[in-house]
MIVEX-924199 format. One record per residue: residue in one letter; x, z, y of N, C-alpha, C, O in turn. Coordinates in steps of 0.05 Angstrom, whole numbers, plus 5000, padded with zeros to 4 digits. Each point is the difference from the previous one (the first is absolute). Layout:
AXZYXZYXZYXZY
...
END
This chain:
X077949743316499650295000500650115028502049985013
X495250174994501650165035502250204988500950094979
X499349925050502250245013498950304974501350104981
X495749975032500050314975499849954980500450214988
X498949614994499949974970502849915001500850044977
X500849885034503349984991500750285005501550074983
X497950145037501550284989498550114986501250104981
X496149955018498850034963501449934980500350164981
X500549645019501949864967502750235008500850204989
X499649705025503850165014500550314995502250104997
X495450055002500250335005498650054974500250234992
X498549584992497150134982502550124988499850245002
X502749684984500850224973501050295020500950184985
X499149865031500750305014497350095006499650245004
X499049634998496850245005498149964980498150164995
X502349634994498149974966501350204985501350215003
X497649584973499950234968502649744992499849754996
X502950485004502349814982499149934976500949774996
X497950304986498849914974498649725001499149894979
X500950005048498749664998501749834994502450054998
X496549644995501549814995501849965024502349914995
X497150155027502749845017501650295000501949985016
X498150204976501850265000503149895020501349814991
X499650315032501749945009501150285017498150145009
X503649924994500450265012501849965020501649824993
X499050295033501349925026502050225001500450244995
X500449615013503150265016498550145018498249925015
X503150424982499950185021500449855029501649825002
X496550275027501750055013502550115013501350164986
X499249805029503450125017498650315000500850134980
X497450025035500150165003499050244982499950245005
X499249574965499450174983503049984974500150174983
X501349675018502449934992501850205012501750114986
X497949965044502250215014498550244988500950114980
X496749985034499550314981500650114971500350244995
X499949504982500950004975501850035010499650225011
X503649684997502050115006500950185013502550025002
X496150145009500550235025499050164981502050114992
X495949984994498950194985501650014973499050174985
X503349685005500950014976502250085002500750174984
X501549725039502450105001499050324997500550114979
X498649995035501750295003497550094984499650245004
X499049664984498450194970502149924973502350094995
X496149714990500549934970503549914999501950064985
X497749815033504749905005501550305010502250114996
X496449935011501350415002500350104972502250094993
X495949894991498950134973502249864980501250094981
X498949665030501549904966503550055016502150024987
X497749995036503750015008500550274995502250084993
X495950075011500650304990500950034960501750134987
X496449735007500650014966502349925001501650194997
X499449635005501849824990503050105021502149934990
X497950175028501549975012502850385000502050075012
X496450024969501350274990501349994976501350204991
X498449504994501549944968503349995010502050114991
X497749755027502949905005502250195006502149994988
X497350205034502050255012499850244978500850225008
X498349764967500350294982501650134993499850254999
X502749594994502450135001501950075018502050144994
X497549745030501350145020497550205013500550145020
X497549864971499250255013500050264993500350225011
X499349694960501350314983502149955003500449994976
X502249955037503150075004499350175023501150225004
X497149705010500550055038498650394992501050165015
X497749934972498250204982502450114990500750215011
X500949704968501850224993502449985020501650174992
X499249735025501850065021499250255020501650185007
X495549785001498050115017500650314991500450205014
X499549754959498450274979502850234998500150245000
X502049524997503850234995500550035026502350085004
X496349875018501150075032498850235010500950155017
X496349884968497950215011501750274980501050215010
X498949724961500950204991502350044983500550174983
X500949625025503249984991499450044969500750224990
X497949594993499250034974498549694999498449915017
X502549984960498349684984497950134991499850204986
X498549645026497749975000499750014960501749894986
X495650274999499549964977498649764993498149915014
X502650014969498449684987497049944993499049784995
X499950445006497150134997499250045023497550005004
X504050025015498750105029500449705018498549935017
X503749934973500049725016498049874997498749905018
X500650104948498049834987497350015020498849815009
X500550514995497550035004499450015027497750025007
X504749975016500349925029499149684995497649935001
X504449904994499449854997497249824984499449775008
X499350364970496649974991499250085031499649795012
X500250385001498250105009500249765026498049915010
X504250034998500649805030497849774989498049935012
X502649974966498549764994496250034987498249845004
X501750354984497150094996498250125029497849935010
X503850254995497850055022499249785022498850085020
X501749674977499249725013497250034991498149935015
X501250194953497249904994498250285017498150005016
X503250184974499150245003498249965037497750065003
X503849855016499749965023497549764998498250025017
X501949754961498949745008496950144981497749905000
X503050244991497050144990497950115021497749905002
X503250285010499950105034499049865015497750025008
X503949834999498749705013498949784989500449785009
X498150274966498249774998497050225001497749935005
X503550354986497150125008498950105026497850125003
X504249795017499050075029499449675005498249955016
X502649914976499649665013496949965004498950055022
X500549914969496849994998498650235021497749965008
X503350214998498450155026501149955020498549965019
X504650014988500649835020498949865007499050015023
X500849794957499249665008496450005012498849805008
X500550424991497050025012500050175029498749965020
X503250244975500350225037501449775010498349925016
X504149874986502149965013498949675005500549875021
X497850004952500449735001501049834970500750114979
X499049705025502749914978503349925013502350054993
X496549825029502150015019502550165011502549985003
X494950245000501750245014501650164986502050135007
X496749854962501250164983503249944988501650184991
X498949525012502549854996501050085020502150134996
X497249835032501950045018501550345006502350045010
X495650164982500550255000502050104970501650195002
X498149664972501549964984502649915015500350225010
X501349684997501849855013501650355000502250024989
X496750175021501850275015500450084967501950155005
X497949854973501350104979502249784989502050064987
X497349705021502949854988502250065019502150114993
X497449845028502950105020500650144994502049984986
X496850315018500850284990502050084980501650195000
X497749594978500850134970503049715007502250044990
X497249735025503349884996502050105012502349984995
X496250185029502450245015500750224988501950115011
X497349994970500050214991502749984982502050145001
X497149574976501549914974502749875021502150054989
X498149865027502249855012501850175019502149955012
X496150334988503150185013499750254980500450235009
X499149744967500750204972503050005008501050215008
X500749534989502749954984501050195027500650234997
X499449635029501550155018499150345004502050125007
X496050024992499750205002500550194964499550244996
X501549604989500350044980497450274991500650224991
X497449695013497750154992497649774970498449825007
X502150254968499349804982496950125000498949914980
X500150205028497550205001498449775025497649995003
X504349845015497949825020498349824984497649955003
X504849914972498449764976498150134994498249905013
X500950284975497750124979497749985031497849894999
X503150205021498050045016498749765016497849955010
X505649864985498749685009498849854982498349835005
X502650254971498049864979497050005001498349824998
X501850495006497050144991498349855030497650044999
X503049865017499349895025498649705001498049895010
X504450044973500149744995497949944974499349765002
X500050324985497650024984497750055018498149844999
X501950335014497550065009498949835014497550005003
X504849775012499549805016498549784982497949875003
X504350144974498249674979497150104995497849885003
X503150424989496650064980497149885026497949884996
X503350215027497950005022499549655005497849925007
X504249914989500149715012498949954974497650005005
X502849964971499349924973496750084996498849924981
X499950255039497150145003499549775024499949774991
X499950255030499149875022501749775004499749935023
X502149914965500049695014499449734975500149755003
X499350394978497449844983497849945007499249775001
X498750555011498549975012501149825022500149774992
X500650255030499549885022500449694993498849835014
X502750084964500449735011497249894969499749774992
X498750464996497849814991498150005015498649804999
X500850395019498049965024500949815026498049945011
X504249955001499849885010500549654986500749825015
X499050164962500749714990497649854998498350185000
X500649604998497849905001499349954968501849954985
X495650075004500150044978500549754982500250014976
X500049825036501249694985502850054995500849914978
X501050225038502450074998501150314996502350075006
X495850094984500450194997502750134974501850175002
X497449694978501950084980502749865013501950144994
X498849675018503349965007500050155020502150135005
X496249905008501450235023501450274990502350095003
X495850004986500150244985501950034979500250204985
X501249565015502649964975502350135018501950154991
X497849795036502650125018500750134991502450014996
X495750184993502050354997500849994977499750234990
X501449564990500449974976502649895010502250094993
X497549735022503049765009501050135016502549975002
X496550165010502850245017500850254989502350075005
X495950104975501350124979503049934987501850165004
X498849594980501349844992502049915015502450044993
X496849805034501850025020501950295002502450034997
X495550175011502050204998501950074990502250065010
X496449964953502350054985502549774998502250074992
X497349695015502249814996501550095024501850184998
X497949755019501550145032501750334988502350025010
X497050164976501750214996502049944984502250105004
X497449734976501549924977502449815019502450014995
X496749875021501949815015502450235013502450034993
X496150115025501350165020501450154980502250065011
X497750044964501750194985502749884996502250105006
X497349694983503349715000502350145011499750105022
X502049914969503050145006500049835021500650105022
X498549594977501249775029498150115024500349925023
X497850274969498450155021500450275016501350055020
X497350074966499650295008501150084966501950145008
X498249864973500550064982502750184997500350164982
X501549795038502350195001499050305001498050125010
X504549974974499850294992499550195033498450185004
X503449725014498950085027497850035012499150215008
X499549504995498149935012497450104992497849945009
X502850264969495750014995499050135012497850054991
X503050175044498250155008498149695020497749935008
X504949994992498949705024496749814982498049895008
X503650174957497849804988497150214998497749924998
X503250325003497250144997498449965031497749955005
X504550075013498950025023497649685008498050035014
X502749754976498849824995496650035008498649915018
X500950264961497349974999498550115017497650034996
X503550035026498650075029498749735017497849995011
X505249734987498749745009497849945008499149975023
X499349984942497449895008497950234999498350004982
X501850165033498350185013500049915028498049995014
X504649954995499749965023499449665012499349915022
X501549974952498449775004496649945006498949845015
X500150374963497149995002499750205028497949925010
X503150285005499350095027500149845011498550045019
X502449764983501349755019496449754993498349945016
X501950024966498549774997496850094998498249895013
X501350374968496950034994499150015026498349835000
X501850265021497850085021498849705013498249945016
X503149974974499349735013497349864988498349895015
X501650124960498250034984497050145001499950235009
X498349694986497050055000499750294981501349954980
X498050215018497550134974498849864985499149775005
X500950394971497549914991497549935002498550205001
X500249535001497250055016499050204983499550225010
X500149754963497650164985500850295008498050135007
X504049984995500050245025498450065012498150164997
X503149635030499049995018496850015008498850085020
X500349804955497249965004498750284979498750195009
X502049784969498250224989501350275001498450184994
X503649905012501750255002498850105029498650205003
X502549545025500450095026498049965018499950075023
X498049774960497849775007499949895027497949985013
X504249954995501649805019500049724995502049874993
X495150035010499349754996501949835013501149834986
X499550195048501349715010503050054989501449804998
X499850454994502749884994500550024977502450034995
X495449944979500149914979499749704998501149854984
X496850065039499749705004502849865000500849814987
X500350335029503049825020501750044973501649834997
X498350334986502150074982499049734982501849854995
X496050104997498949794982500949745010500549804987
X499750235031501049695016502349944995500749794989
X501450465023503550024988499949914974500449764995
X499250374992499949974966498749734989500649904979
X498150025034497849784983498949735025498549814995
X502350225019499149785024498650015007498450174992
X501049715024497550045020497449904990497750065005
X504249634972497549874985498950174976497649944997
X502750144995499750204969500350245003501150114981
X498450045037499550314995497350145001499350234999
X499149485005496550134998499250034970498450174993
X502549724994499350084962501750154997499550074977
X502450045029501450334995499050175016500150254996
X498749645026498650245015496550164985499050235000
X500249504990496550034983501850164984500750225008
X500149694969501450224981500150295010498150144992
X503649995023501550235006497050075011499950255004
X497649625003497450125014499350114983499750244998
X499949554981498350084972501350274988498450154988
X503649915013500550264984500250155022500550234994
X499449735030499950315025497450064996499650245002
X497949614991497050054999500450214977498950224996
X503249614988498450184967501950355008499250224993
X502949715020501550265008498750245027501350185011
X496549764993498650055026499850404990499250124980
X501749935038499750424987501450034983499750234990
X502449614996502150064979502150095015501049885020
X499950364970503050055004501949894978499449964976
X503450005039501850034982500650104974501650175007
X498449844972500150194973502550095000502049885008
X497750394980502850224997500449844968498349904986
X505050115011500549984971498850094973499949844981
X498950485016498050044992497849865001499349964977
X499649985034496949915001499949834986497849944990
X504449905002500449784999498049934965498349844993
X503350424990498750094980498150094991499350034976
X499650015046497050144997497249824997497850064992
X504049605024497749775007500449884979502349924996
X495450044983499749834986501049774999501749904985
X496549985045500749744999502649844997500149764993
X502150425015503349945002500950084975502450014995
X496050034989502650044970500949824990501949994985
X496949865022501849654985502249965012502349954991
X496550085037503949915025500650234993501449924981
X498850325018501250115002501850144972502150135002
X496449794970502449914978501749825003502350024992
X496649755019502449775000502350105020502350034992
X496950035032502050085005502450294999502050075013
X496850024967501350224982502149784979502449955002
X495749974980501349784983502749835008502150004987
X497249845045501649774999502350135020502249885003
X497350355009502050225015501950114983502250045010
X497450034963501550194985502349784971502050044987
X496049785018501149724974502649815025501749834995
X497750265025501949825015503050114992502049884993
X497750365010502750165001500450144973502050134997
X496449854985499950084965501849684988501750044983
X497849715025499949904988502449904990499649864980
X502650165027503149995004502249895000502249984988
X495649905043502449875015502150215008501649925017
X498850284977502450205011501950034986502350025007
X496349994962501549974983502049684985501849954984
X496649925033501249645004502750055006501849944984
X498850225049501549995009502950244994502350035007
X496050054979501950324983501349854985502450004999
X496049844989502549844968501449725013501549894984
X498149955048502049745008501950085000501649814998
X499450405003502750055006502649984974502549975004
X496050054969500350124981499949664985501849924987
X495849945018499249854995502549755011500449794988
X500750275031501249765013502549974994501449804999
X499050444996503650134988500149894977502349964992
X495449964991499949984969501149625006502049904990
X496149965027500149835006502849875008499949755001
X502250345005502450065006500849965030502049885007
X496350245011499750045033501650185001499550224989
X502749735022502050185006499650205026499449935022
X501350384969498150215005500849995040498650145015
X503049754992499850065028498449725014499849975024
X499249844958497849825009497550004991498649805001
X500350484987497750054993498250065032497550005005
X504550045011497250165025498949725019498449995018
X503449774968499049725006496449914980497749975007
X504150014965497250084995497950064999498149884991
X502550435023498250185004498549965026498050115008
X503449735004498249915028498649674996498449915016
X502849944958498949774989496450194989498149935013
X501750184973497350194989498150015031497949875001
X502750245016498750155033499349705011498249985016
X503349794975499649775009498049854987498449845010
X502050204970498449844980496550175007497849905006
X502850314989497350155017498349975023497650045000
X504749865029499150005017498749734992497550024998
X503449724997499049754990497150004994498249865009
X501650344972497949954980497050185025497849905000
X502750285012498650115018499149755019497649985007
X504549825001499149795022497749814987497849895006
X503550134977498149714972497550174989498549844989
X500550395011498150154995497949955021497749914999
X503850185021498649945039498649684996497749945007
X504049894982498649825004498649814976499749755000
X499650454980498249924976497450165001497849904993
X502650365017497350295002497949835017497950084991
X501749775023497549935019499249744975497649964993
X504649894996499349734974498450044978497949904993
X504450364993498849974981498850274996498750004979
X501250285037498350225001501650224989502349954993
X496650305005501650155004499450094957501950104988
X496849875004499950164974501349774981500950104980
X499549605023500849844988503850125000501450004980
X499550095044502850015011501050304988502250044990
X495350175015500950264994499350024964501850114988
X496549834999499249914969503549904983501650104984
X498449605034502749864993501450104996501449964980
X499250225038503250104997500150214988502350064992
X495950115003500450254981499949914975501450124984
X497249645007500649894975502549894996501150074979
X499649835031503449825008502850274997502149994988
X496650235030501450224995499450104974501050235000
X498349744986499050184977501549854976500150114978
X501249595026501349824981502450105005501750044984
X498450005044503450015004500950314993502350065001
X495150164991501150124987500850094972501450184992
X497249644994500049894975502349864994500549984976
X501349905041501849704998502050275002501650044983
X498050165044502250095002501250214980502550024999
X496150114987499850164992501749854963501650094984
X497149735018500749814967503249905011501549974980
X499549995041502749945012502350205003502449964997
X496150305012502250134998500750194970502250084992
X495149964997500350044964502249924990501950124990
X497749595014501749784985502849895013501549834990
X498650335042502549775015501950044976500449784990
X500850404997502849834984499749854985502249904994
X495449984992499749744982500749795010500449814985
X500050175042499949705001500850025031498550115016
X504449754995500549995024498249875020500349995024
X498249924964498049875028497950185003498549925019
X500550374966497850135009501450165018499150234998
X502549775017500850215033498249765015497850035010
X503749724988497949815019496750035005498649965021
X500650134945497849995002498150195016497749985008
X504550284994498850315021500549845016497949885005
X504150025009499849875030497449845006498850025021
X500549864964497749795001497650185003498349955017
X501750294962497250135000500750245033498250045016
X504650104988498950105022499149765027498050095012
X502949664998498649875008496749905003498149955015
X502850074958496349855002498150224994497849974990
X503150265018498750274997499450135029498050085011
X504549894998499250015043497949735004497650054999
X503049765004499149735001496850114989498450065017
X500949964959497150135001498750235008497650064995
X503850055018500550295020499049935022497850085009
X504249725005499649945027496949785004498249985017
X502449884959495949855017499050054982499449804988
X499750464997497950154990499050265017498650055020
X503050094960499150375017500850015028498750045020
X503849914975501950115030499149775024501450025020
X496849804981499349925014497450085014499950085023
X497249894953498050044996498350305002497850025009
X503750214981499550255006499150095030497950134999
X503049855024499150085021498149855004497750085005
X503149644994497249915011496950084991497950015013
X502650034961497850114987499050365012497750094998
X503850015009500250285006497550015034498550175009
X502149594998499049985034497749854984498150165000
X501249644989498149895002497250084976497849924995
X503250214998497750174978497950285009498850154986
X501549855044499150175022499449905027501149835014
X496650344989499449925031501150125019502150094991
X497449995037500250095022500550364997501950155005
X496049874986500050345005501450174974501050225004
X499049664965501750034976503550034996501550164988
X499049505036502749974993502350165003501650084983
X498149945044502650245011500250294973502150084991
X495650035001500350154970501449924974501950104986
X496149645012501049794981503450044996501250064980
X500149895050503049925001500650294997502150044989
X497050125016501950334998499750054965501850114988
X495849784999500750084975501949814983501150064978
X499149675037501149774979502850085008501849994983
X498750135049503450034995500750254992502450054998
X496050124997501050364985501049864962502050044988
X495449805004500249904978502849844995501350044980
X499449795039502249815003502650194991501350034979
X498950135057501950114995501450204982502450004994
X495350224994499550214969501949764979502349994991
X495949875009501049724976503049935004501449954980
X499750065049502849925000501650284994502249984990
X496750235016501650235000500050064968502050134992
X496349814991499650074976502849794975501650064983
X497649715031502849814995502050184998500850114979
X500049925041502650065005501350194994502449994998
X496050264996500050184976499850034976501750114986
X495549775006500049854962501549774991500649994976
X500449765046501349834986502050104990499250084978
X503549985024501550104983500350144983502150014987
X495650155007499350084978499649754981501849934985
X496249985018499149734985502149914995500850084978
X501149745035501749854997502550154982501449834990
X499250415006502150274988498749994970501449994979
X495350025022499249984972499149814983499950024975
X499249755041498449684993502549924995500749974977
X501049975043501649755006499149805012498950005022
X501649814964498949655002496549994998498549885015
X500950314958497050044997498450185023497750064993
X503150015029499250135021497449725019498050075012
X502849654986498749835006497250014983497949945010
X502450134963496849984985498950205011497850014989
X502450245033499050085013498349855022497550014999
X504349835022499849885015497349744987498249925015
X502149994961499349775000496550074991498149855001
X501950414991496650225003499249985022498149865002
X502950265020500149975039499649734999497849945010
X503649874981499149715016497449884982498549865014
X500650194956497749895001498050114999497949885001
X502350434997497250135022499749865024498449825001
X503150255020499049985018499249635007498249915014
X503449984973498449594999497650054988497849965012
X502350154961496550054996497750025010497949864998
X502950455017498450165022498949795017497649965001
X504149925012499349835021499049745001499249865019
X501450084948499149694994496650024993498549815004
X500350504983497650065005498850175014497850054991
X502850075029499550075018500049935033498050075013
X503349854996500949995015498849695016501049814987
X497050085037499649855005501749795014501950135009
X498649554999501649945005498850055042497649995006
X503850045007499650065024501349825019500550085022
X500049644970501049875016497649875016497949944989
X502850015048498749895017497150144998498049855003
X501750424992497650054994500950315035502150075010
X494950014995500350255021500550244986500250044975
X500150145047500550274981496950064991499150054978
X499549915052496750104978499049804982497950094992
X502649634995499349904983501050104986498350064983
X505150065008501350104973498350274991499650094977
X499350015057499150354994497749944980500150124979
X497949705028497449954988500749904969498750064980
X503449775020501249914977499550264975498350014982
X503650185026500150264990497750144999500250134979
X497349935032497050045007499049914978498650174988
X501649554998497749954988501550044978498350024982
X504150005006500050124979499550204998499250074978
X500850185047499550214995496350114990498950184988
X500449565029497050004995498949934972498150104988
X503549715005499349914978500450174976498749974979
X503750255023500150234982498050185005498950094979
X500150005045498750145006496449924992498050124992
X502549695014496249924994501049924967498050074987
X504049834993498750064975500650374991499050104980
X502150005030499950294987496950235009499450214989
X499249665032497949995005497449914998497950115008
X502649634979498149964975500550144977498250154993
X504049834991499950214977499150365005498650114983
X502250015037497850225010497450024998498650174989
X500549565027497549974998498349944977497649985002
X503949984974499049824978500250254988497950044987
X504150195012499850184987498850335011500450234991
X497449645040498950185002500650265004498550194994
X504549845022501750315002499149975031497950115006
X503649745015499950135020500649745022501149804990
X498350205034499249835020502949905017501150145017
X499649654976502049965020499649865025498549805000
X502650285022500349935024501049745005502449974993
X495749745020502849855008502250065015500350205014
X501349614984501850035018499549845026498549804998
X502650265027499349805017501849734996502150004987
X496949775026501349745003499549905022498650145015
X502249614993501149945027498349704994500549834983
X497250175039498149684990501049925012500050145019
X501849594988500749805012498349724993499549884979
X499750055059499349734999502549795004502050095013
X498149784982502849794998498049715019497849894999
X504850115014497449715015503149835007501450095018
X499349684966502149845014502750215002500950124981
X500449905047502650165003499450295001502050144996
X495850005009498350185017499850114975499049854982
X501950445011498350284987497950155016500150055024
X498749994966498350255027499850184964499549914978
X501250445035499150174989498450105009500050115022
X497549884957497450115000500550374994498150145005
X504049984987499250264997502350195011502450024996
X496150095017502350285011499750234989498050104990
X504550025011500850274982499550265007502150085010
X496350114991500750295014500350064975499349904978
X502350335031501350204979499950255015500350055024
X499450064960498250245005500750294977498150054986
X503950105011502150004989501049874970501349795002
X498150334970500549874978498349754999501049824986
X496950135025497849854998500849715010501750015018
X497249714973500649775020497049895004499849884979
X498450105031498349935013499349675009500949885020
X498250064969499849685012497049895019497750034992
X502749915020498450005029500649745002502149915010
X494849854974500549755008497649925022497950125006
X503249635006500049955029498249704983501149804991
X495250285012498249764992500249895016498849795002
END
């Protein structure tokens, strides 16, 4: 065998179709391995150290609040008024991360994807200076304001560094790349849970230092992103800066393999030729996106419906039963964040194997036992001293189907069910949806849980097999496939609804329907050529093919 049919064999599973018999998938390079890490610290590892990292200091912060509160007005603070200082320090995180997931998406098109992380960076500092000299200026009015900051930072990174790291991943390796922001989520939250540890920051002293924390990796990612490329597909169809979309393809993908990600990203700039960007609205108005754009209503709102929140509401409760003695529960409780982060790494490296609807399907079914198991366990824990074990087992294997189902699989789906000029919309509506969904938690769960109880999970266990349903018939599998193959994917069902509701018109002789346009592709070997370009021309789409 020569020299090029031995790197033919060597490269075919990174620029073929992974669906062949020799299916083999390659490690990232270094420099697309560093942008995954430079773009995550100070997005999704911001997002989950922020969750996780405000459980720990609660009671010394409502102390530091009513000390604050009898100094200002020589009067204890009322128990109604602590309550609702305190709701409000920890809710308005969403209130802010709402904010910023509906500006993320216009960012990420004026600034970059790039730029938008790095300009993100000035609200995390902000809000850890703010929260880390509350205690000494004894002003408890800085938290609410650092919180509300500190949301606005996730909502914005949780919008634009999905996107960026599915546009710069090669599409053989697209779904583990795009797991990052799942494994540093996780990371995050385990890192807060750590740092809370009395052997840490956990001292009743120390929490302006532990809030202050989360300024770090902001300044880690100032430090490391610039070093880093753009997005080519940016670059090219946003900035249409051909040579330093080239050079960016090279970083990312080598020098040997970035000409079949380059044909790709052609093929949909042709079909994007006179398209603008879409406003979030519009989004609704295009036919052709109602499919993506239920699912990702669906798999946005079932992520945070489905309740894992409520998992973690009852370990505590659950562990005590178990006979975890209550000042070694926050061990525990960082055993759960672990067991999470695990299952996020092992997701990363099954999503390119075995695909993404087999992983996200699985586990909502898997979740949907464990809320069946759990629910029949805590009914019954006094029958029988071994059903506490058995909640332990089911909240386990309830994260565990959490972490390489939904909580893995959801973004990636969110980026890759859209093209070029859709997505950045796409992500402003999937994270308003996200975040609504978490704010709605956090207000209705305890209700639920005050009136269900234990039966508050057969709620949950509706949420988990809708939405496996939904997706087990709907929903195409999108592994190793382009974004404009998934787009067309979605096309011909739409066509196919469309041309039979147009024969039955026609059969019943009422009234004339319009095709829709489609996209003729010649396929020749590695090579797409699109045969048809788009004007649009306002409500109208126009198809102008090229004999």
């Amino acid at each position: 065998m020569d020299r090029a049919a031995k790197e033919v064999d060597e490269n075919g599973p990174l620029i073929g179709s992974p669906d062949g018999p020799e299916e083999r998938l390659k490690f990232p390079n270094r420099s697309l391995v560093f942008a995954v890490c430079a773009a995550c610290i100070g997005g999704t590892f911001q997002y989950g150290l922020n969750v996780s990292v405000i459980n720990g200091p609660s009671q010394a912060v409502q102390t530091f609040i009513n000390h604050t509160w009898l100094e200002r007005y020589q009067a204890t603070i009322p128990g109604h008024t602590l309550t609702l200082l305190w709701s409000t320090i920890v809710s308005i995180f969403t209130l802010g991360g709402l904010l910023g997931g509906c500006i993320g998406g216009t960012l990420s098109v004026k600034l970059g994807r790039k730029g938008s992380l790095l300009a993100n960076n000035g609200f995390a500092v902000v809000a850890a200076l703010l929260m880390g000299l509350s205690a000494p200026t004894g002003l408890f009015e800085l938290l609410i304001v650092g919180r509300f900051l500190s949301g606005l930072n996730a909502g914005i990174a949780l919008c634009v560094q999905p996107l960026y790291l599915g546009e710069i991943a090669p599409t053989a390796l697209r779904g583990s790349v795009s797991i990052g922001t799942v494994v540093f989520i996780t990371g995050g939250i385990l890192t807060g849970q750590l740092l809370g540890l009395k052997e840490l920051l956990g001292d009743e002293g120390l929490w302006p230092l532990l809030l202050a924390t989360t300024g770090l990796p902001a300044l880690l990612q100032l430090a490391a992103l610039p070093f880093c490329p753009e997005s080519p597909r940016f670059l090219l169809m946003d900035r249409g800066d051909e040579a330093a979309c080239e050079e960016a393809l090279k970083r990312f993908n080598g020098l040997d393999h970035f000409e079949k990600e380059r044909e790709d990203m052609e093929s949909e700039r042709i079909l994007a030729l006179g398209v603008q960007a879409l406003k979030p609205w519009e989004l609704f108005r295009d036919r052709s996106l109602r499919w993506p754009l239920l699912t990702v209503l669906v798999i946005n709102s079932a992520q945070q419906l489905n309740g894992i929140n409520a998992i973690y509401f009852y370990a505590d409760s659950v562990f005590r039963q178990c006979g975890i003695a209550a000042d070694k529960i926050p061990y525990a409780t960082v055993g759960t964040g672990a067991c999470e982060c695990i299952t996020a790494l092992t997701c990363g490296l099954l999503i390119d194997r075995l695909g993404r609807r087999v992983l996200i399907v699985g586990g909502y079914f898997l979740m949907s036992l464990c809320c069946v198991g759990f629910t029949l366990s805590l009914t019954y824990q006094d029958a029988s001293p071994a059903l506490p074990y058995v909640s332990m087992a089911c909240v386990f294997a309830f994260i565990l189907s959490f972490g390489l189902g939904p909580g893995g699989v959801t973004n990636i789906l969110n980026t890759e069910l859209f093209t070029q000029t859709t997505r950045p919309a796409a992500y402003i509506v999937s994270g308003a949806v996200s975040w609504l969904s978490f704010f709605t938690v956090g207000m209705v769960f305890p209700f639920i849980v005050t009136g269900l109880q234990q039966y508050s999970f057969l709620v949950f266990l509706v949420v988990c097999m809708g939405a496996g349903a939904y997706i087990l018939f709907v929903v195409p599998e999108t592994k190793g496939k382009t974004f404009l193959e998934i787009h067309q994917e979605f096309q011909m069902g739409e066509e196919q609804e469309t041309s039979g509701n147009h024969r039955l018109d026609c059969s019943m002789n009422t009234q004339e329907v319009k095709p829709s346009p489609r996209l003729l592709c010649e396929h020749t070997g590695a090579e797409t050529i699109a045969l048809t370009l788009y004007e649009h021309t306002g409500a109208e789409t126009i198809a102008s093919t090229a004999l």
